[in-house]
C-alpha positions in Angstrom: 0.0 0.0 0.0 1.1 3.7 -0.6 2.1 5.4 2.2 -0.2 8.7 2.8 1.8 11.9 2.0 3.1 14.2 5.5 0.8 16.5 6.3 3.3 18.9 5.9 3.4 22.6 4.0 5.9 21.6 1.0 8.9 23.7 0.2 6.7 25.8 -2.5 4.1 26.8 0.2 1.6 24.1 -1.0 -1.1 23.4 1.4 -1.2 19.1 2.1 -3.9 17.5 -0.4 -5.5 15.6 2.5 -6.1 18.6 5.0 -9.5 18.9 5.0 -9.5 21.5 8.1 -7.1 24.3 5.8 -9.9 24.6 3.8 -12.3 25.2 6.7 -12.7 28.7 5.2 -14.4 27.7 2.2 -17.2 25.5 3.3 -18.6 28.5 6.4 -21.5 29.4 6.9 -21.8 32.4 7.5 -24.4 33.4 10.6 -25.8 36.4 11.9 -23.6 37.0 15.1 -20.2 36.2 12.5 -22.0 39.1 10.2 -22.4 41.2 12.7 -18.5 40.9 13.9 -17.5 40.8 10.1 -19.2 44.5 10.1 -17.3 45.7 13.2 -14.2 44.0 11.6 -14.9 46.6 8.8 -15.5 49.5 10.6 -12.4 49.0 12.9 -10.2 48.6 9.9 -11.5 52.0 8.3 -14.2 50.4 5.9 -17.4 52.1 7.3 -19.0 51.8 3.7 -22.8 53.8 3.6 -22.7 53.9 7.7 -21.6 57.7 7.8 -24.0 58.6 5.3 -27.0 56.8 6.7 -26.3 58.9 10.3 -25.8 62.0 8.0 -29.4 61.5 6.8 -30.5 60.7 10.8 -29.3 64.1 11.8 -30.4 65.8 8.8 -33.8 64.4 9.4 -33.7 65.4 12.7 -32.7 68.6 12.5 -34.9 70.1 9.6 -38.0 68.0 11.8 -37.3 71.0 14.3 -37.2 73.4 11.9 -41.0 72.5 10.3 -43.4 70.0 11.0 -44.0 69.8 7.2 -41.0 68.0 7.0 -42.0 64.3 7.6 -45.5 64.9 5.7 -46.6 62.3 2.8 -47.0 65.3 0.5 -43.2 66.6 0.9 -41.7 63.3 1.0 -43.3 62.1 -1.5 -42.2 64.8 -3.8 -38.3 64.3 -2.9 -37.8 61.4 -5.2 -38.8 64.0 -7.9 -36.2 66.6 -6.4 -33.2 64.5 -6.5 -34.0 61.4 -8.9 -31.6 63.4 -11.5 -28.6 63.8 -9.1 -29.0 60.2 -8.7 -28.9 59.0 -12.0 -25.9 61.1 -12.7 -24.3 60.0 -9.7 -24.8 56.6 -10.3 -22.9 57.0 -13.6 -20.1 58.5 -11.9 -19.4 55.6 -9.6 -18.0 53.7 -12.6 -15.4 56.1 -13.3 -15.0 56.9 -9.3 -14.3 53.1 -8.8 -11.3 53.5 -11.2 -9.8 56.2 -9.6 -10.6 59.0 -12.3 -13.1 61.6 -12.6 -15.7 62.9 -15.4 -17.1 66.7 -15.0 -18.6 66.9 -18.1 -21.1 64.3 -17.4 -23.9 67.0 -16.4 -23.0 69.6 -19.6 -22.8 66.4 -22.2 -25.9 65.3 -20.9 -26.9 68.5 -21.6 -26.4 68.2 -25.5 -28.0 64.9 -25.0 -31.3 65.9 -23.4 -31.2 69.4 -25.7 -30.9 67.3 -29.0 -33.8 65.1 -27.7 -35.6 67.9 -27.0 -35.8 69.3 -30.2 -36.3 66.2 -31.5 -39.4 65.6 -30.0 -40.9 69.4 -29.5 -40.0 70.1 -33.6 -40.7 67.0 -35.2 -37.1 66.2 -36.9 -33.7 67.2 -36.4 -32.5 67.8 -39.9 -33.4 71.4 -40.2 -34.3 72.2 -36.4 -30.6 71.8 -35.2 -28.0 74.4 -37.2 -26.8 72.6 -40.3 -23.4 72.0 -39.3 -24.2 70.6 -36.0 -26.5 68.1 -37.3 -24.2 66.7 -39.5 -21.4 66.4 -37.1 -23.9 64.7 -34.8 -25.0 62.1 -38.1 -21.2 62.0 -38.7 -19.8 61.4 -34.9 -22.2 58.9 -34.2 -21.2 57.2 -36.9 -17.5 57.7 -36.1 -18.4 56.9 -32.3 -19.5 53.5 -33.1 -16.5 52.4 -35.0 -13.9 54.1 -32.3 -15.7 51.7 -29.6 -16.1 48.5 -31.6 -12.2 49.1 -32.2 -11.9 49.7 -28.7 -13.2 46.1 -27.9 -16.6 48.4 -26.6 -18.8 45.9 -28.1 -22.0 47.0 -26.4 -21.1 50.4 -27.0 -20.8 50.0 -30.1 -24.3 48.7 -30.7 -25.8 51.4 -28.6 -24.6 54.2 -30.2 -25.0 52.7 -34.0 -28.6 52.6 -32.4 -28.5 56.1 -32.0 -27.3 57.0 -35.7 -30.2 55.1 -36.7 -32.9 57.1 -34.8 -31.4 59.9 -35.9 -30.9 59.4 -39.7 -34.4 57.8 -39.6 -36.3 60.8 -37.8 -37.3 58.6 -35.5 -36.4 60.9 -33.0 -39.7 63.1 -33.0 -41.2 60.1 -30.7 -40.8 60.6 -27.2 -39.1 57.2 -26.4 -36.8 56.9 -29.1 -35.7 60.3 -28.8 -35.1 59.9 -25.0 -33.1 56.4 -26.0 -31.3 58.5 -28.8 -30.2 61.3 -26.1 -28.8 57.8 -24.1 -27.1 56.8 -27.7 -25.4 60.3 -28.0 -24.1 60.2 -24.4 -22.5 57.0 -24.7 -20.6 58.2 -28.1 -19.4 61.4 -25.8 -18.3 58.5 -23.5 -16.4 56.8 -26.0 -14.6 60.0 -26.6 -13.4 60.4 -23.4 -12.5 57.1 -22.5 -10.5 57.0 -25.9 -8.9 60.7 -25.1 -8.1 58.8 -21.4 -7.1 55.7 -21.8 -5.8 55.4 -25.5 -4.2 59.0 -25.8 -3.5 59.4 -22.1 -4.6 62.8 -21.3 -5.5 63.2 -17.6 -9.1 62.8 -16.7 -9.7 65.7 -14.9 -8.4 68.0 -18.3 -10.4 65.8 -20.9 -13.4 66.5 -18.6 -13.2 69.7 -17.4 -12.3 70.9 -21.6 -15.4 68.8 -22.6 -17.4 70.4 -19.5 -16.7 74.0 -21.0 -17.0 73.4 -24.4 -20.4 71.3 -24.2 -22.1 74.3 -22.6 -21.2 76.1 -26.1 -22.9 73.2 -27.7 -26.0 73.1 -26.4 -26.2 77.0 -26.5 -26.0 76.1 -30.0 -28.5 73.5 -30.4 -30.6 75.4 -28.4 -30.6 78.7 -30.7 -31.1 80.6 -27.3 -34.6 79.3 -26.7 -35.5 76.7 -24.3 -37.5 74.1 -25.1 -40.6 73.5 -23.3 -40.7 69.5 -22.4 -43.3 69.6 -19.3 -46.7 69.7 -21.9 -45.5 66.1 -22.7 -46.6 63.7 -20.9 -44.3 60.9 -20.7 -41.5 63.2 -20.3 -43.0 65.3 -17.5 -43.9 61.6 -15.7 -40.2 60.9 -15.6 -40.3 63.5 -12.3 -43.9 63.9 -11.4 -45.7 60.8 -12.6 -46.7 58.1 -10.2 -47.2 54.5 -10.5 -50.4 53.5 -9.8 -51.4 51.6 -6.5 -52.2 48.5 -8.2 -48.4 48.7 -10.1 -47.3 50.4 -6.8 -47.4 46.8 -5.0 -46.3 45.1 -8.3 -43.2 47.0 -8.4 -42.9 46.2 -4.7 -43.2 42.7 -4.8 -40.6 42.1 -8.1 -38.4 44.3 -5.8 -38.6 42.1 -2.5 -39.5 38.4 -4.3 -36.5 38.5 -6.6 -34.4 39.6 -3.9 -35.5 36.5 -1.8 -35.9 34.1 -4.3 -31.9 35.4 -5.4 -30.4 35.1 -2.0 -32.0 31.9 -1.1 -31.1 30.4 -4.1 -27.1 31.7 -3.9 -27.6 30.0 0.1 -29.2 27.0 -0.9 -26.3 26.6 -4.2 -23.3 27.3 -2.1 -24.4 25.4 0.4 -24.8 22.0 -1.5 -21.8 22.7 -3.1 -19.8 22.7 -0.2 -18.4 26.5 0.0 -19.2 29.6 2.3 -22.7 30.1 2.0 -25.0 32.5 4.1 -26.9 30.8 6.9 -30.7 31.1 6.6 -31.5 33.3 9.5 -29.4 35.5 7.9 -30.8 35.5 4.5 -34.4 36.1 6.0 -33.3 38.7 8.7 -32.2 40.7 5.8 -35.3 40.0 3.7 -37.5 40.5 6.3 -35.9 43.9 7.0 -36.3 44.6 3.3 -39.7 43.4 3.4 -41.3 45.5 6.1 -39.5 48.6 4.5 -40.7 48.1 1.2 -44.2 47.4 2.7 -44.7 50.3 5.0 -43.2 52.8 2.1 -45.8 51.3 -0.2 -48.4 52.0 2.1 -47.1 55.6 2.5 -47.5 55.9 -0.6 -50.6 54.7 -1.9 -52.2 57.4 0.3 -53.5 60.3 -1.6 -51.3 63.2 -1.3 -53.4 65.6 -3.9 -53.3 66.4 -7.7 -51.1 67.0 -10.4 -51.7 68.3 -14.2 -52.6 64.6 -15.2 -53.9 62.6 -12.4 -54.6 61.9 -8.3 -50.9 61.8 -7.2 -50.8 58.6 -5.1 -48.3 55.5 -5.9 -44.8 55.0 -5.6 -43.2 57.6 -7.7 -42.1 57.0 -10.9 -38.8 59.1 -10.5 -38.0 56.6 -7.5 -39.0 53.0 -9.3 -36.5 54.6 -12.0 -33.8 55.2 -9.8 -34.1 52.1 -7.4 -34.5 49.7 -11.0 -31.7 51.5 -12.1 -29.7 51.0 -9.0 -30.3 47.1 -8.8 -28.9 46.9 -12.5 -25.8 48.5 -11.5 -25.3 46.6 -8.8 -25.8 43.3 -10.2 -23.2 44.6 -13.5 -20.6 45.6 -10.6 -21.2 42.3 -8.1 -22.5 39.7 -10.8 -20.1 39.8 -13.7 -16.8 39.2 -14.7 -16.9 43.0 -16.2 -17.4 44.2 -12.7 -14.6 42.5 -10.8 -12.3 43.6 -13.2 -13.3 47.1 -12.5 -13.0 46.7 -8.8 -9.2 45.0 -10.0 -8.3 47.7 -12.2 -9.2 50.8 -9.7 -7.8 49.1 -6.5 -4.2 48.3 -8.4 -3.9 49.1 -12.1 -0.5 47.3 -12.4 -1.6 44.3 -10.7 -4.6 44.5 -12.8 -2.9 45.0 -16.1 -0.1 42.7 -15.2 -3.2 39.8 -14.4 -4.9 40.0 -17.9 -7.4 42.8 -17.9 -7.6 44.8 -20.7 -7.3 48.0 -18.5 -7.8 50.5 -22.1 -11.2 48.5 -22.6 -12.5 48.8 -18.8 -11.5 52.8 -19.1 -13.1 53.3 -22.7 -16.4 51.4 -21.0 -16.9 53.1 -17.7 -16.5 56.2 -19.2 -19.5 55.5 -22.0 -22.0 54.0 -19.1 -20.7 57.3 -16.9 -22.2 59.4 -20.2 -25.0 57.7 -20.9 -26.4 57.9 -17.5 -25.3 61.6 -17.7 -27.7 62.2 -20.7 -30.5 60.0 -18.8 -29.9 62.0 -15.8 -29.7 65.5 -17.5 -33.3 64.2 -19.3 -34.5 63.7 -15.9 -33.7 67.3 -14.7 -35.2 68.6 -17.8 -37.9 67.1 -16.7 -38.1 68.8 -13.2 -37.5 71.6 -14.3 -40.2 71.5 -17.5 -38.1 73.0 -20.1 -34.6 71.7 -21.6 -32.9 75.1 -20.9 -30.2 77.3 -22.2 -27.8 75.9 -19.2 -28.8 72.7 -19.5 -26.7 70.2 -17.4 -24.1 73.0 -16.3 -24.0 74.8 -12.8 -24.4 72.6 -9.7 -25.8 69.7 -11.8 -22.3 68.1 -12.0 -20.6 69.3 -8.6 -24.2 67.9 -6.8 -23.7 64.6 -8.7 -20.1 63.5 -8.0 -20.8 64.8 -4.2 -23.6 62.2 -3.7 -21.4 59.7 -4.9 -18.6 60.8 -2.8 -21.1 61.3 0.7 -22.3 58.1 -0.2 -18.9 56.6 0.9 -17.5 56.3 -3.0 -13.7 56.2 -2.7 -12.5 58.9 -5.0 -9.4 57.2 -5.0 -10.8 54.5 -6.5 -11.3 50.8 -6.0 -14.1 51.1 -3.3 -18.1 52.1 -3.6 -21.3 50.7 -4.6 -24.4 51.9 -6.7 -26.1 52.1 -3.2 -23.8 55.0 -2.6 -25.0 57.1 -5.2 -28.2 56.6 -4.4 -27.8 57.5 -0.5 -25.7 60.5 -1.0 -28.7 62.3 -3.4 -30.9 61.7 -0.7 -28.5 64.0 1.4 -28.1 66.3 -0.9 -32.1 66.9 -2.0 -32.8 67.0 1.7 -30.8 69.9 2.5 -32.6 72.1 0.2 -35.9 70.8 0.8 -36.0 71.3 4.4 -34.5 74.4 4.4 -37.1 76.0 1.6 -40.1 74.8 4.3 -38.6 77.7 6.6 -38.2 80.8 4.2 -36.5 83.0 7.1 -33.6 80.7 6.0 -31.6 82.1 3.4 -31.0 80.0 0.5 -27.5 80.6 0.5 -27.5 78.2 3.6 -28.0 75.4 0.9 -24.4 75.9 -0.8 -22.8 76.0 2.5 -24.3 73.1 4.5 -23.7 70.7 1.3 -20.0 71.9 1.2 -19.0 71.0 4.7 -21.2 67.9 4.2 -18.9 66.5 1.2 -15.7 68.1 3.3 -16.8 65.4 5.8 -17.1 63.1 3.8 -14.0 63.6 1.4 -12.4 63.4 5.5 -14.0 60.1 6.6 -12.9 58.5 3.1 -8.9 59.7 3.3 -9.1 58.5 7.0 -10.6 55.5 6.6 -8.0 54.6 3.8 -5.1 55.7 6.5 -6.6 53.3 8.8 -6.9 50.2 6.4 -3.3 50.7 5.2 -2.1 50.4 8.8 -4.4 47.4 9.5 
């Protein structure tokens, strides 16, 4: 008979084939009081993720309760969604850049183009003749050129998206609300195929690609605009992207996708993992945090199904449509940046570049991409505010739209040096940033000024809590 190998670490570092127990590791499960101690593990090691945020929105809460008791009413909560949806959007983009380390500032003003072009689109009936000649045909002509820099960049999805957008364009199809608004989408992800290629290809510093783009797309829409804004609130769809509603009925739909697919998702992952024999989450654990989810989502819904008056259309009860935008949107990014191999590769490439490029990852093609999905949600976002604000205006996507966006992803707990942050951030940090506003507009002895103010020392904190935490994790 053969003898049994010693269990014994070889001279290479091997573990013994027949040491069950040095893979303990990979077959625990993972409870609630070893989640609860992985969390404080985090924390201690300077990884608080959305935790300062979440208190930020306690004592935000709780302060502007003090200031009116209209604060916490159905009516003005229900309209923050509405407030803030665009900042989200925006910000959500941004994360995908953020995660890498780099920056985009002409997200808002590109999405200003975007939303403008749509605009006209749809108000005017065509483009050909509504937009000055020469910018039409640059559009036609850069959409074109767009799609083949992306598909040569290894951008395959890009690629199709924006050769979708040449399409609606060449095809007038454009004048309908929904393809225009998915042909603003098209032409941000071809302005995000320009800056990852300036980026990543030419090697020009993100900050000066963005911040050149950021000046020069204000001309641009100036332009497309022939110094008249265009009035988008008289159509429906458009004006339902901020103050629409779903109804009750779709309300609890929504709600119950949302919740079912989360459970059915995690139980499933549990159930898999476990059989398999690798670290799996207990099942108290997976139903502690559905259950959590679960009354949330069904107390909110039933917030919200109260009526809370009229708007131009209809009786405004329902989850609002801005918020089942942003929390559907949300999920997809999350699942793109947890889910897929594209994701991990972009948590990879922002937390070590070298290491990254030096493992296989085509760092060029994660640049070139994050860059078009940071765009396109940029145009969808800047569509959004137009929205709000009922008219696709001369500054369009300019002003605080930008600064407001990459601060919510950055108060969410977003690393802006890269390599750390979730969708969730995003979302969180515009809920900071719409509140401030809000509750200081229910007490007009407050001067508005106070807005600009409280928001900067809210992203100075946390631009602080991020650079400490990352001192702390280096020295753990």
């Amino acid at each position: 008979m053969t003898p049994e190998p010693p269990e014994t670490v070889g001279a290479a570092g091997t573990l013994p084939t027949n040491d069950r127990g040095s893979f303990s590791l990979d077959v625990e499960e993972r409870t609630i009081p070893i989640a609860i101690r992985e969390w404080i593990g985090r924390l201690r090691t300077g990884d608080p993720g959305a935790l300062p945020s979440v208190l930020g929105l306690v004592v935000l809460g709780l302060i502007f309760m003090q200031v009116s008791d209209k604060f916490l009413s159905r009516y003005n909560i229900g309209n923050l969604p509405g407030q803030g949806a665009y900042i989200a959007v925006i910000a959500l983009g941004l994360v995908f850049v953020l995660l890498l380390g780099e920056i985009d500032l002409s997200a808002g003003t590109a999405g200003g183009v975007a939303a403008g072009i749509a605009a006209i689109g749809i108000f005017n009936g065509q483009l050909n003749g509504q937009l000055p000649d020469l910018l039409y045909w640059s559009l036609v002509v850069g959409l074109a050129i767009a799609a083949a820099l992306a598909a040569w960049l290894k951008a395959w999805t890009g690629s199709v998206v924006i050769a979708i957008g040449f399409v609606l364009v060449v095809t007038n199809l454009t004048q309908h609300v929904v393809p225009g608004i998915i042909a603003a989408v098209c032409i941000g992800a071809a302005i995000g195929t320009l800056n990852g290629y300036l980026v990543a290809k030419v090697g020009i510093p993100s900050f000066v690609v963005t911040l050149a783009l950021f000046l020069a797309w204000q001309g641009v829409v100036q332009f497309a605009l022939k110094g008249q804004p265009v009035p988008v609130g008289q159509v429906k769809l458009w004006h339902d992207l901020t103050y629409g509603t779903l109804s009750v009925l779709w309300s609890w739909v929504f709600i119950l996708v949302l919740v079912g697919g989360y459970l059915a998702y995690t139980l499933n992952t549990s159930i898999r993992a476990k059989r398999a024999g690798l670290a799996h989450d207990a099942l108290a654990l997976v139903l502690l945090r559905g259950g959590i989810l679960t009354v949330v989502a069904v107390v909110v819904t039933i917030l919200a199904s109260d009526n809370r008056g009229l708007n131009r259309y209809r009786v405004v009860d329902g989850i609002p449509v801005p918020a089942a935008i942003v929390i559907t949107l949300m999920v997809i990014c999350t699942l793109l940046l947890t889910k897929t191999t594209w994701g991990r590769h972009l948590y990879a490439t922002g937390g070590n570049e070298e290491a990254a490029r030096r493992a296989g990852i085509d760092v060029v093609h994660m640049k070139v991409t994050a860059f078009i999905l940071c765009s396109a949600f940029g145009a969808f976002g800047v569509v959004m505010l137009s929205s709000y604000q009922s008219s696709a205006s001369l500054d369009l996507g300019a002003g605080n739209t930008l600064l407001f966006s990459v601060a919510a992803a950055v108060i969410g707990g977003t690393s802006l040096f890269g390599g750390r942050g979730k969708p969730r951030d995003a979302v969180i940090g515009a809920l900071v940033i719409v509140i401030i506003p809000n509750g200081l507009l229910l007490r007009p002895s407050l001067d508005a000024q106070w807005q600009q103010v409280i928001t900067g020392i809210v992203l100075l904190l946390a631009a602080a809590v991020d650079a400490i935490s990352r001192k702390r994790s280096k020295r753990g």
